[in-house]
Biopython code that builds the backbone (N, CA, C, O; Angstrom):
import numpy as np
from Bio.PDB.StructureBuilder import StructureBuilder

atoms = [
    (1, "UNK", "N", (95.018, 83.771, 68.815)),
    (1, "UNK", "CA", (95.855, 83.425, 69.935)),
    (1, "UNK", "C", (94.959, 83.041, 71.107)),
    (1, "UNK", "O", (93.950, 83.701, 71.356)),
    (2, "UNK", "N", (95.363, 81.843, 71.923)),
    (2, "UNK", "CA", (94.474, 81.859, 72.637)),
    (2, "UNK", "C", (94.168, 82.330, 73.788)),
    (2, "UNK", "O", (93.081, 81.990, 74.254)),
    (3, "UNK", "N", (95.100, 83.306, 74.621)),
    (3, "UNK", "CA", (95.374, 83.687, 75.525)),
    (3, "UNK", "C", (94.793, 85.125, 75.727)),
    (3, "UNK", "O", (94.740, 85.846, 76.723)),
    (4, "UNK", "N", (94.277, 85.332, 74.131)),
    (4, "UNK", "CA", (93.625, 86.630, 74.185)),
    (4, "UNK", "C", (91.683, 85.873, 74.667)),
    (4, "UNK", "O", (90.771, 86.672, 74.879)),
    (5, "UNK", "N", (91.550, 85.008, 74.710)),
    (5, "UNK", "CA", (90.490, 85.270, 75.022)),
    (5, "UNK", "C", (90.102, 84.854, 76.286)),
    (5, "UNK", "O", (89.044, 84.226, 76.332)),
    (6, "UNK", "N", (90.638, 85.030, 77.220)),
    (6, "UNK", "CA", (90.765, 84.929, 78.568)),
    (6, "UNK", "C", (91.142, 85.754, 79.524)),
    (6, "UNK", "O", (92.169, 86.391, 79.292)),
    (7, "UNK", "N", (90.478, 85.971, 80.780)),
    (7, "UNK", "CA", (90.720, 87.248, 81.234)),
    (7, "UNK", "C", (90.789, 86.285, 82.884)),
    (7, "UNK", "O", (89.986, 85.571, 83.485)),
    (8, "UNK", "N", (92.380, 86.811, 83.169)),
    (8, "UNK", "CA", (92.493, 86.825, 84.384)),
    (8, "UNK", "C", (92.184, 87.603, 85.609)),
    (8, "UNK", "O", (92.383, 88.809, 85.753)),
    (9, "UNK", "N", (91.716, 86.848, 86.406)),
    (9, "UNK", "CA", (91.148, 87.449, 87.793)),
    (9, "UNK", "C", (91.727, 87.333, 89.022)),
    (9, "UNK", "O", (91.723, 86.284, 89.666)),
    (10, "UNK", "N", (92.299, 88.505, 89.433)),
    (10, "UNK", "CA", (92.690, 88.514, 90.859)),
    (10, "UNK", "C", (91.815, 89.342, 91.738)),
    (10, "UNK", "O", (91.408, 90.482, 91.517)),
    (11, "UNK", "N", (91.566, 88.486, 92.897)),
    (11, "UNK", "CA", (90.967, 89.642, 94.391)),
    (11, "UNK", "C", (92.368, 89.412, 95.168)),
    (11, "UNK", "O", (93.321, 88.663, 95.385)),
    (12, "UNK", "N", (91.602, 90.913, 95.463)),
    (12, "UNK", "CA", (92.702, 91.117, 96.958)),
    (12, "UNK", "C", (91.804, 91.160, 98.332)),
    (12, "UNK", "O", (92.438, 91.995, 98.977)),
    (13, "UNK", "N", (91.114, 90.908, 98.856)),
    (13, "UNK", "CA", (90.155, 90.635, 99.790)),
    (13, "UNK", "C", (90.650, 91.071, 100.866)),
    (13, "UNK", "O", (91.634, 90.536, 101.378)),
    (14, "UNK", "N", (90.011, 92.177, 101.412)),
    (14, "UNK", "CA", (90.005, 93.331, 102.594)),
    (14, "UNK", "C", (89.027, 93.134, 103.379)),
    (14, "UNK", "O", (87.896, 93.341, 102.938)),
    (15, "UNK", "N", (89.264, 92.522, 105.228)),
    (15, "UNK", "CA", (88.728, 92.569, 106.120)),
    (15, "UNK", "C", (88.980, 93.397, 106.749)),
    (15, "UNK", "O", (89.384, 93.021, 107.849)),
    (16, "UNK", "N", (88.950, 94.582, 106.602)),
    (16, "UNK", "CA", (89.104, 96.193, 107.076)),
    (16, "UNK", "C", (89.497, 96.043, 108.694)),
    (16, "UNK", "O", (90.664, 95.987, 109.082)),
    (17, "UNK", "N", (88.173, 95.980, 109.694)),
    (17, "UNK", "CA", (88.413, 96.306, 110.556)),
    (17, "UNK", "C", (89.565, 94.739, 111.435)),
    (17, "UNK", "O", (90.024, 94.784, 112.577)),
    (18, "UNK", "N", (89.697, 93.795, 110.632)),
    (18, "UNK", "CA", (90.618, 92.437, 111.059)),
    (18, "UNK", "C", (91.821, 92.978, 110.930)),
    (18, "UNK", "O", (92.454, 92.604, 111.917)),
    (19, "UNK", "N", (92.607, 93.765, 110.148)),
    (19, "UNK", "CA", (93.358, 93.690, 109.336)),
    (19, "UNK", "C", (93.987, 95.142, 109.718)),
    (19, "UNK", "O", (95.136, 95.383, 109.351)),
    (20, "UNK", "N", (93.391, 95.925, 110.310)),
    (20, "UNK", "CA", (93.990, 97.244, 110.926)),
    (20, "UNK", "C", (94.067, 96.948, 112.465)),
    (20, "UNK", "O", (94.804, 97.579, 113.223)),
    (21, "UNK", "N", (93.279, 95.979, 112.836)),
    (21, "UNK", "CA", (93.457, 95.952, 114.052)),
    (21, "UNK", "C", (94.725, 94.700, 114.811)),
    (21, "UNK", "O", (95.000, 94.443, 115.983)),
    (22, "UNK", "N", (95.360, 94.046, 113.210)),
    (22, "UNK", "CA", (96.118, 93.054, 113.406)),
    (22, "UNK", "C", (97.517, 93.320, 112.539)),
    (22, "UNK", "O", (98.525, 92.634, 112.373)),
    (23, "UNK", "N", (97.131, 94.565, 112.087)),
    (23, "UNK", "CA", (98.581, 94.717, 110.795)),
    (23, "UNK", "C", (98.924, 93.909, 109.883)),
    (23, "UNK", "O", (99.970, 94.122, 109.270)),
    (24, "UNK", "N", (98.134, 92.813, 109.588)),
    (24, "UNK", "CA", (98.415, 92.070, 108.386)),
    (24, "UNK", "C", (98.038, 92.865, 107.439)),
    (24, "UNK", "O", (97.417, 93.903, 107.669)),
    (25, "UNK", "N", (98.370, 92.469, 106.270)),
    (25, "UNK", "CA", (98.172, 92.562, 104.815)),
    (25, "UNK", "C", (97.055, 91.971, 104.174)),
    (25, "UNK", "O", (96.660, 90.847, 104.482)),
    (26, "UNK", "N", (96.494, 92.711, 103.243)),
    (26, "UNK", "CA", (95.631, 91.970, 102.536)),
    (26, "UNK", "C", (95.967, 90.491, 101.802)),
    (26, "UNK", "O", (97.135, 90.161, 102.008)),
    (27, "UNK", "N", (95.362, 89.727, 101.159)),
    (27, "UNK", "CA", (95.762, 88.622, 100.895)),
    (27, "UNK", "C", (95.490, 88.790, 99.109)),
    (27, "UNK", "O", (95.325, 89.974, 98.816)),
    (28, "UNK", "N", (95.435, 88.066, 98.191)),
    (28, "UNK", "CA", (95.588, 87.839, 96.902)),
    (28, "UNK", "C", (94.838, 86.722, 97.173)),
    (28, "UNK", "O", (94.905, 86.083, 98.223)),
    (29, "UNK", "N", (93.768, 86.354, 95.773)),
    (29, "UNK", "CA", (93.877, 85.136, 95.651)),
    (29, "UNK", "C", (93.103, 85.024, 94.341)),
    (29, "UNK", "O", (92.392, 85.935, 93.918)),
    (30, "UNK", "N", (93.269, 83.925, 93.759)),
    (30, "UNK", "CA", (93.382, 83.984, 92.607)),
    (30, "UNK", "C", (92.093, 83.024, 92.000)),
    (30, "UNK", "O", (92.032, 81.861, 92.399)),
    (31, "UNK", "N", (90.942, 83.586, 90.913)),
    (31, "UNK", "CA", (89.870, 83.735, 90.833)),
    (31, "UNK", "C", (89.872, 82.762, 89.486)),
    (31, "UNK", "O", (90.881, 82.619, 88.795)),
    (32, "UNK", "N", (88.679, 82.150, 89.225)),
    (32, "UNK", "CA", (88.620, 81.358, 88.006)),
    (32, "UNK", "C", (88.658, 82.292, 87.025)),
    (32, "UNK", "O", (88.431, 83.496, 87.143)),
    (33, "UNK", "N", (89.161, 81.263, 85.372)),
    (33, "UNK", "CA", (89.371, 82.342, 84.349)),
    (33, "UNK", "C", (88.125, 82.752, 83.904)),
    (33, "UNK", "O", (87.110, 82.071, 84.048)),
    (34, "UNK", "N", (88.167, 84.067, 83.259)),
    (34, "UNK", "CA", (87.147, 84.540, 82.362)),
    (34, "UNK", "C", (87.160, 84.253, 81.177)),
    (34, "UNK", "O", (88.245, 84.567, 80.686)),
    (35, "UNK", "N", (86.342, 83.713, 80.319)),
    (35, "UNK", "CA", (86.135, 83.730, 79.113)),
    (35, "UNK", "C", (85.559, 84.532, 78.208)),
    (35, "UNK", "O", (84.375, 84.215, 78.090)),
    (36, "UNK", "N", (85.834, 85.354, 77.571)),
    (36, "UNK", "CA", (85.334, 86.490, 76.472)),
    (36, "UNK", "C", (84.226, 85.977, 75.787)),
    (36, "UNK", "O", (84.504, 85.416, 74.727)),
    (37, "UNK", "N", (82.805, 86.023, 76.169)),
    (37, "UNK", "CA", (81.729, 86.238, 75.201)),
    (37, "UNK", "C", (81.377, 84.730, 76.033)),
    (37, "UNK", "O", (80.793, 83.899, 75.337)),
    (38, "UNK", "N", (81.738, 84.275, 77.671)),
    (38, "UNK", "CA", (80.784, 83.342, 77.858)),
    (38, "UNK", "C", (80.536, 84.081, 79.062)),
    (38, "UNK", "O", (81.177, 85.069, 79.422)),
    (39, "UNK", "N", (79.386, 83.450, 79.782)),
    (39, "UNK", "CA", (78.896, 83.930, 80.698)),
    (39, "UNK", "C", (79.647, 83.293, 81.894)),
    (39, "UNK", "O", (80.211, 82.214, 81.716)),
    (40, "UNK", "N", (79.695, 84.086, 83.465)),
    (40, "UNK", "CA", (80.706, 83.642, 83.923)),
    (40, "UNK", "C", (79.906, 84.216, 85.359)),
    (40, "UNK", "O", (79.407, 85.331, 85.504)),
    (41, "UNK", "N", (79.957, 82.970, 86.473)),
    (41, "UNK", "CA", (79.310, 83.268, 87.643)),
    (41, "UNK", "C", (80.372, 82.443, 88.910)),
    (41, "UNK", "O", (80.436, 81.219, 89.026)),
    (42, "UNK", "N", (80.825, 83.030, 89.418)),
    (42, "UNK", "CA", (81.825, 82.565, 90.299)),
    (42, "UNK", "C", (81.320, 83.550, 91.966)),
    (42, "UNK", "O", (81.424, 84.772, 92.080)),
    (43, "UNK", "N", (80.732, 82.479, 93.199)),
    (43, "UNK", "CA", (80.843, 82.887, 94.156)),
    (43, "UNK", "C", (81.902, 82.810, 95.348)),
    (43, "UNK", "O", (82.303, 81.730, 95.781)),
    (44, "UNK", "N", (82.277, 83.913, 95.789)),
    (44, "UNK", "CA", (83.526, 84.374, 96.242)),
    (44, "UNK", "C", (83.420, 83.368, 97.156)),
    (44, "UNK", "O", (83.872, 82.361, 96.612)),
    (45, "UNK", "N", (82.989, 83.073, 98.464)),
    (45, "UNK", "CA", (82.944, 82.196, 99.575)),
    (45, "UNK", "C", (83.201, 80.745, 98.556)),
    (45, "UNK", "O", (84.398, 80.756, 98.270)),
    (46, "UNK", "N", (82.885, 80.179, 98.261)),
    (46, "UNK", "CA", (83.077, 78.918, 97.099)),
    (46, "UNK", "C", (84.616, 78.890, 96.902)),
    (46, "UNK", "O", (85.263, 77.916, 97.287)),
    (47, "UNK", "N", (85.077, 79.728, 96.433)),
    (47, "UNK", "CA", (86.504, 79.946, 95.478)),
    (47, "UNK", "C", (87.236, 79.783, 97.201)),
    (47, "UNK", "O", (88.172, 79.007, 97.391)),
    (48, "UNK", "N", (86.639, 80.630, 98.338)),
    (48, "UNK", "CA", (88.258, 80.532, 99.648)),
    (48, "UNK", "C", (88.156, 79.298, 99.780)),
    (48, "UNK", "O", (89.198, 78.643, 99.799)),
    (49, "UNK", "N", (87.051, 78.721, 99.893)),
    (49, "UNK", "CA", (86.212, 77.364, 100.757)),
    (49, "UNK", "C", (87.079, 76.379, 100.317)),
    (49, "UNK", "O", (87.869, 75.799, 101.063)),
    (50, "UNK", "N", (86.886, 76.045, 98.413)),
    (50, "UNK", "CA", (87.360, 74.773, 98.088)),
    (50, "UNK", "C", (88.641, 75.188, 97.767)),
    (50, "UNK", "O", (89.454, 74.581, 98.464)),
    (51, "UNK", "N", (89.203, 76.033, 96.940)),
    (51, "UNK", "CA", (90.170, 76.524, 96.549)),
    (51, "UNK", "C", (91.336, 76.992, 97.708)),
    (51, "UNK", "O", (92.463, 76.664, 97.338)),
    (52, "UNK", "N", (91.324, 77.315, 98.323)),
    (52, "UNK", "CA", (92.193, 77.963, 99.576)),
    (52, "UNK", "C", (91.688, 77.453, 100.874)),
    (52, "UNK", "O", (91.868, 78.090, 101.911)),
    (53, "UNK", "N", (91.124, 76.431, 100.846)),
    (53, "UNK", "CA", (90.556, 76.488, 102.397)),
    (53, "UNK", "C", (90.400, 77.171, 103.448)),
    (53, "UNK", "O", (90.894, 76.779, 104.505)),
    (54, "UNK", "N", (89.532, 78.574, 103.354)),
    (54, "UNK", "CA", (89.402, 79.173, 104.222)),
    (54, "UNK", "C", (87.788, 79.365, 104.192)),
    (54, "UNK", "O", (87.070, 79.192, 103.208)),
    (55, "UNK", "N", (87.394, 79.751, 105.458)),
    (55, "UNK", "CA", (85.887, 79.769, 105.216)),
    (55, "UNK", "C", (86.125, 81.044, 106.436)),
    (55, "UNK", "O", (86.791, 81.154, 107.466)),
    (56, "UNK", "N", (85.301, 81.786, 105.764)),
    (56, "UNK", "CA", (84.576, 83.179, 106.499)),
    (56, "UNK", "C", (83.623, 82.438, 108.020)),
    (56, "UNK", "O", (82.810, 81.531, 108.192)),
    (57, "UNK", "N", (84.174, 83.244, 108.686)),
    (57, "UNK", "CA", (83.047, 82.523, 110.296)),
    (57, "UNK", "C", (83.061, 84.662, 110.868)),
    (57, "UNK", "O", (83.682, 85.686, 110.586)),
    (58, "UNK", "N", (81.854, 84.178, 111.829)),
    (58, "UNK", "CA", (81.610, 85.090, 112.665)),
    (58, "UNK", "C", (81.264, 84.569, 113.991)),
    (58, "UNK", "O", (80.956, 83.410, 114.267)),
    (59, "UNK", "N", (81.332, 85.323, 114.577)),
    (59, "UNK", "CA", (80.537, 84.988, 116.332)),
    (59, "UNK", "C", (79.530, 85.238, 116.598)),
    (59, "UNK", "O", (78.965, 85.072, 117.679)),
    (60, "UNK", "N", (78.853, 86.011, 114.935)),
    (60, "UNK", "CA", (77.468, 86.414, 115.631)),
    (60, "UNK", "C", (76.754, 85.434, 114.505)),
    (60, "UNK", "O", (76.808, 85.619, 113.290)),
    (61, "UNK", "N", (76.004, 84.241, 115.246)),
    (61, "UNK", "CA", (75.208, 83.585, 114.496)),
    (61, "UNK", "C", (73.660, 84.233, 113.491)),
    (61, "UNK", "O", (72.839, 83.705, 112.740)),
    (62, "UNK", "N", (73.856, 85.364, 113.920)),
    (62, "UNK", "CA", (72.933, 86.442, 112.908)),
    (62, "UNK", "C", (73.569, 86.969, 112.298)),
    (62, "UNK", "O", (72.966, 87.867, 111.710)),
    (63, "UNK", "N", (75.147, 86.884, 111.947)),
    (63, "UNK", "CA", (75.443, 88.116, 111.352)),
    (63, "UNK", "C", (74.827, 87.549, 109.517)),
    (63, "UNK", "O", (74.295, 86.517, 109.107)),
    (64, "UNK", "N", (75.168, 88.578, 108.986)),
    (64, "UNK", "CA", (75.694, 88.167, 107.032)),
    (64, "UNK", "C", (76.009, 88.899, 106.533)),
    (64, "UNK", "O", (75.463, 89.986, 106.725)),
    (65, "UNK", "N", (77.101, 88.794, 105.559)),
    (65, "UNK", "CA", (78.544, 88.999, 105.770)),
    (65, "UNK", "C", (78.070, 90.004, 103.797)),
    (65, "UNK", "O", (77.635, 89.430, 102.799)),
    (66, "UNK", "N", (78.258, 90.888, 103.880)),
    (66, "UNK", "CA", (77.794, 91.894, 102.518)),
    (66, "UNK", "C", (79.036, 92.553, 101.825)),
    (66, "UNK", "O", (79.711, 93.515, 102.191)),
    (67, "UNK", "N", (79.134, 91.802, 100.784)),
    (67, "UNK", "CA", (80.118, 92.270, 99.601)),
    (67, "UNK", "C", (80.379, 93.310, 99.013)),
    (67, "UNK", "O", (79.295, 93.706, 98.584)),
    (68, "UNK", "N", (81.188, 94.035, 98.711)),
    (68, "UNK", "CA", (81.126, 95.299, 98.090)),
    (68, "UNK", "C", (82.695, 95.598, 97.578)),
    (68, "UNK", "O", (83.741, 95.173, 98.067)),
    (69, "UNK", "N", (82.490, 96.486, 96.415)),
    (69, "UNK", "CA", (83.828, 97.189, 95.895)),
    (69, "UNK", "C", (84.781, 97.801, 96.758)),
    (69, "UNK", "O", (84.436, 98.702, 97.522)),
    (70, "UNK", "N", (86.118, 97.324, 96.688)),
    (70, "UNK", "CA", (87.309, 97.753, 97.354)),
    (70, "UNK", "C", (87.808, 99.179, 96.415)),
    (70, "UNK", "O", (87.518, 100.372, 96.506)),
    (71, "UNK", "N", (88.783, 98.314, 95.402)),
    (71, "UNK", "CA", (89.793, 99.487, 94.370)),
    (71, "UNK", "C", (89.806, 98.723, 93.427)),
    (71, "UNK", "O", (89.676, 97.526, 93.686)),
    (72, "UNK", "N", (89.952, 99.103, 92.157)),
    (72, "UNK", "CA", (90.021, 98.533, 91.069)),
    (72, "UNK", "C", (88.520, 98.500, 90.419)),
    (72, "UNK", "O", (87.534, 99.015, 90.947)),
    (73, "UNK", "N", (88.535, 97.688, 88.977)),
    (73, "UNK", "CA", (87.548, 97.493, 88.619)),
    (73, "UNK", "C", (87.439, 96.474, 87.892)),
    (73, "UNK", "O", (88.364, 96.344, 87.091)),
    (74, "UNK", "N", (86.497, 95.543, 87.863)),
    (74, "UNK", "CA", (85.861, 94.045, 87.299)),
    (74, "UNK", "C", (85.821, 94.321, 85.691)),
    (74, "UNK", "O", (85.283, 95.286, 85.148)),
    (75, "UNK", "N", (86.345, 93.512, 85.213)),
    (75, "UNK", "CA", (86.130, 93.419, 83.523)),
    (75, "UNK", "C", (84.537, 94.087, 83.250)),
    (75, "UNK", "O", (83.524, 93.879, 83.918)),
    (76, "UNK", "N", (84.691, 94.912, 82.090)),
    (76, "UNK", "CA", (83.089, 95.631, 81.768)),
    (76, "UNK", "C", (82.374, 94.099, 81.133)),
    (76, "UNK", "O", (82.768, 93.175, 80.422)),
    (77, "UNK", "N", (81.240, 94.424, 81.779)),
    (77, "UNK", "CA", (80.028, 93.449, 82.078)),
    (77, "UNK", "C", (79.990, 92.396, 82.533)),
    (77, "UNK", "O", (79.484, 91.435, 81.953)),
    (78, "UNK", "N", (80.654, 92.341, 83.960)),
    (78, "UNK", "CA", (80.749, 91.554, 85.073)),
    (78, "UNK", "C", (80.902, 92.522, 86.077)),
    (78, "UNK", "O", (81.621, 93.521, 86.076)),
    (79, "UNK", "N", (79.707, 91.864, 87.410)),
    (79, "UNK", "CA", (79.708, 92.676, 88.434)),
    (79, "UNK", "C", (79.438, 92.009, 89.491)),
    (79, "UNK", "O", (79.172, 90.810, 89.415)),
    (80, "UNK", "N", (79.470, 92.918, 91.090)),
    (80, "UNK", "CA", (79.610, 92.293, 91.933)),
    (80, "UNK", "C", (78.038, 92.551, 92.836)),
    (80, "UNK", "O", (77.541, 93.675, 92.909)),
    (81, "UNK", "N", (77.385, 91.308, 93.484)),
    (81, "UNK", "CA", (76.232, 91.389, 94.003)),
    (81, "UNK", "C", (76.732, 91.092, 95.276)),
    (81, "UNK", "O", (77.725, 90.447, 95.614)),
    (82, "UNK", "N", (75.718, 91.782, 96.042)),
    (82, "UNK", "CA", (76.282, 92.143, 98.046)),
    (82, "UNK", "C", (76.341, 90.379, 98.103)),
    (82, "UNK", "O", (77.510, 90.108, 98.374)),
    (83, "UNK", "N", (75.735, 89.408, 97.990)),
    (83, "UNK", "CA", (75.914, 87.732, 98.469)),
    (83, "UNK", "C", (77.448, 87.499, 98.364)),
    (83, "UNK", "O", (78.012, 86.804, 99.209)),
    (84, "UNK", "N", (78.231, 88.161, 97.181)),
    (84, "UNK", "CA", (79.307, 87.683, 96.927)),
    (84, "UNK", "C", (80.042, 86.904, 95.855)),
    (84, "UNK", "O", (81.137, 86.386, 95.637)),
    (85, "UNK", "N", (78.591, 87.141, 95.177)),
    (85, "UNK", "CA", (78.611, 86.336, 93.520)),
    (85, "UNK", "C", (79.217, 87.712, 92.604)),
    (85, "UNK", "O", (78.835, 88.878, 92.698)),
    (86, "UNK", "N", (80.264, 87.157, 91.718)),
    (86, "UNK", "CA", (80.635, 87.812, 90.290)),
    (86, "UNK", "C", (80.194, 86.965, 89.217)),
    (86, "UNK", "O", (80.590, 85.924, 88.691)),
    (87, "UNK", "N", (78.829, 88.111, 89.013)),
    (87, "UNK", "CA", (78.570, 87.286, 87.833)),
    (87, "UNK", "C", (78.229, 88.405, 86.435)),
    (87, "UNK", "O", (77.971, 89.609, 86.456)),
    (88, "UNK", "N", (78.383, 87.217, 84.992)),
    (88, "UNK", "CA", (78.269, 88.436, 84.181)),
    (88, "UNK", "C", (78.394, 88.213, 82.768)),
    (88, "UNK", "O", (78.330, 87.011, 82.509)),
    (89, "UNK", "N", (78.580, 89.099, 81.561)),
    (89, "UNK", "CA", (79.849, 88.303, 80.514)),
    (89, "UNK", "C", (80.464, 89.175, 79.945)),
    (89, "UNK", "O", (79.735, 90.125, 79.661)),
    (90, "UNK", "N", (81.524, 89.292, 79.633)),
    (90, "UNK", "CA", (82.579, 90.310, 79.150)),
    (90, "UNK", "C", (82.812, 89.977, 77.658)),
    (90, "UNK", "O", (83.023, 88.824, 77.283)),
    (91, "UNK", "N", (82.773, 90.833, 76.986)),
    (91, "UNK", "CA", (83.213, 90.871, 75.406)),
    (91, "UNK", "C", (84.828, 91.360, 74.988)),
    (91, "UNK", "O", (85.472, 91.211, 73.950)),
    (92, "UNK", "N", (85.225, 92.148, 76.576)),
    (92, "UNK", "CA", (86.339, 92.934, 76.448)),
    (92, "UNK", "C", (87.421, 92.124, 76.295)),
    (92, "UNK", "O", (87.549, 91.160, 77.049)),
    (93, "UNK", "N", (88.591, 92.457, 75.053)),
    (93, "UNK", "CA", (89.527, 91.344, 74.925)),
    (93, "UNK", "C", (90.455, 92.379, 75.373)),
    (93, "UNK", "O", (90.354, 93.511, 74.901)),
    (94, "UNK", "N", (91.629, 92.012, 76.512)),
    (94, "UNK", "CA", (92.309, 92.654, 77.032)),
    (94, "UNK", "C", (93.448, 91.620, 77.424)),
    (94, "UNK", "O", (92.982, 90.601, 77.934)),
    (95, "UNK", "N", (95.162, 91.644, 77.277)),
    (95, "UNK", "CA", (95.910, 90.998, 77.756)),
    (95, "UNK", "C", (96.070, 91.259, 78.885)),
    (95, "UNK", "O", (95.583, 92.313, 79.293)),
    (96, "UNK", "N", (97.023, 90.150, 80.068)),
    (96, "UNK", "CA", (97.267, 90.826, 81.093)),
    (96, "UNK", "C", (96.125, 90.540, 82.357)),
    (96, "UNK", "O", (95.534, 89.475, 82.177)),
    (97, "UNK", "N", (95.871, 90.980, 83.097)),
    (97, "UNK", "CA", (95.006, 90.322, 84.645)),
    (97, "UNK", "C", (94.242, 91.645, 85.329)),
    (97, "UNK", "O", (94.845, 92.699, 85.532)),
    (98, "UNK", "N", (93.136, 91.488, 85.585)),
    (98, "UNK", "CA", (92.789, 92.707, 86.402)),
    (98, "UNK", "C", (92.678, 92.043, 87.628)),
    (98, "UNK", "O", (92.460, 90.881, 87.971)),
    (99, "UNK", "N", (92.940, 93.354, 88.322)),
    (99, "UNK", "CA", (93.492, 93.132, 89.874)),
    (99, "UNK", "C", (92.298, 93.830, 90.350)),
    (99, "UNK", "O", (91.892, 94.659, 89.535)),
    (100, "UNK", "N", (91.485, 93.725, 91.634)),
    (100, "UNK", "CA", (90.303, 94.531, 91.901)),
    (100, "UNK", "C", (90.721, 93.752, 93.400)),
    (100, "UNK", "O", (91.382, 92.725, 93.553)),
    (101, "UNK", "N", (89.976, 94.783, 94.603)),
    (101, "UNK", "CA", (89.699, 94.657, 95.717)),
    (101, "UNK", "C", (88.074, 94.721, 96.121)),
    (101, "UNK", "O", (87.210, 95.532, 95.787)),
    (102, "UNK", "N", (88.005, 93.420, 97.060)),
    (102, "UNK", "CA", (86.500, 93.503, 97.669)),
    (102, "UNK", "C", (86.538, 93.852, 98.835)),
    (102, "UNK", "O", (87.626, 93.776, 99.405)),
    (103, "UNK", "N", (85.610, 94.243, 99.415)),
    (103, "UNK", "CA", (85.311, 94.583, 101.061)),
    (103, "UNK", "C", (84.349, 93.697, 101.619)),
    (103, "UNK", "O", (83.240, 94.131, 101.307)),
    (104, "UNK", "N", (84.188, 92.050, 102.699)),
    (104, "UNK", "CA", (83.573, 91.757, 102.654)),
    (104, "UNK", "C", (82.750, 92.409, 104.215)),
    (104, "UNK", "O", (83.648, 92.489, 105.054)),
    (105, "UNK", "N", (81.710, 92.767, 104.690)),
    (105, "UNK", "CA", (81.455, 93.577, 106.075)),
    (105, "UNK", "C", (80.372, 92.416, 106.585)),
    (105, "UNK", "O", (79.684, 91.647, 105.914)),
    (106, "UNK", "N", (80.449, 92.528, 107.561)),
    (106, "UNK", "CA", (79.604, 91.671, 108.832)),
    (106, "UNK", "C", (78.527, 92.881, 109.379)),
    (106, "UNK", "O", (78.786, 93.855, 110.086)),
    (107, "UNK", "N", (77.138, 92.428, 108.751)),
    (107, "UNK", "CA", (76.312, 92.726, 109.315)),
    (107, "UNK", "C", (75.134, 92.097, 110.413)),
    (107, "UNK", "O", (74.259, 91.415, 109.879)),
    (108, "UNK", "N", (75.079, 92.217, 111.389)),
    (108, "UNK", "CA", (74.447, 91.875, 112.565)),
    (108, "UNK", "C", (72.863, 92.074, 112.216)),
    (108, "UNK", "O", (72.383, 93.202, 112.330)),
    (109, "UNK", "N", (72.104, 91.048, 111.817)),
    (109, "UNK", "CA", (70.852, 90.797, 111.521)),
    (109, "UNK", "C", (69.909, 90.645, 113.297)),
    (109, "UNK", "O", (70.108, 89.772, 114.141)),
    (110, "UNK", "N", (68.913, 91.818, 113.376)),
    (110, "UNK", "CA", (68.660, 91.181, 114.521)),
    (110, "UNK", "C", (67.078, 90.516, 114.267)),
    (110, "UNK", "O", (66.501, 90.931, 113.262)),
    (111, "UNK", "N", (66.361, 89.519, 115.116)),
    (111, "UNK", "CA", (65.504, 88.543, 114.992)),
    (111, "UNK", "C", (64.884, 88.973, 116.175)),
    (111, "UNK", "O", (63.903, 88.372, 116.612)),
]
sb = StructureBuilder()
sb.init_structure("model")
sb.init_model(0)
sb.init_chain("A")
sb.init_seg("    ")
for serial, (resi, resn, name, xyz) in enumerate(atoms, 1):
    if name == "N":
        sb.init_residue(resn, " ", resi, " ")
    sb.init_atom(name, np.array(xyz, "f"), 0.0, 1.0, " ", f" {name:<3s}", serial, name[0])
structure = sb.get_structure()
């Protein structure tokens, strides 16, 4: 079947301190497929950019902006690096979509 060998990806992407201080909701958005037993490198900023048109900005021209685990968890053997890349390859055949949350944080680089 072919649907088993594909693994859907959802983020829910959490700007913590935006997002408590504005009462919105987190957002969804929806991640390229996975393929079972290929290798698979998808960077998060890429996917809002072309895909959703949104692009991450700050005010602090030093900041950079460090990725990390929300809730949930990434198909086994795919993971998440602070830049914002999921990269990896999964063998796991699983129906159905995993849902996972990132945290992306603004760190202030000083020069």
């Amino acid at each position: 079947m072919k649907h088993r060998n594909q693994l859907s990806l959802f983020l829910i992407l959490l700007f913590l301190s935006i997002l408590k201080a504005s009462g919105q909701q987190p957002q969804e958005f929806a991640l390229p497929v996975a393929r079972v037993g290929q290798d698979y490198r998808v960077e998060i900023e890429t996917v809002l950019r072309n895909k959703y048109q949104l692009k991450l900005k700050s005010g602090n021209t030093n900041a950079v902006i460090l990725w990390t685990n929300g809730s949930g968890e990434l198909p086994a053997g795919l993971s998440l690096r602070t830049d914002g890349t999921i990269i990896g390859r999964t063998n796991e055949v699983r129906t159905g979509t995993y849902q996972f949350s990132l945290k992306a944080v603004e760190i202030s680089a000083a020069l």
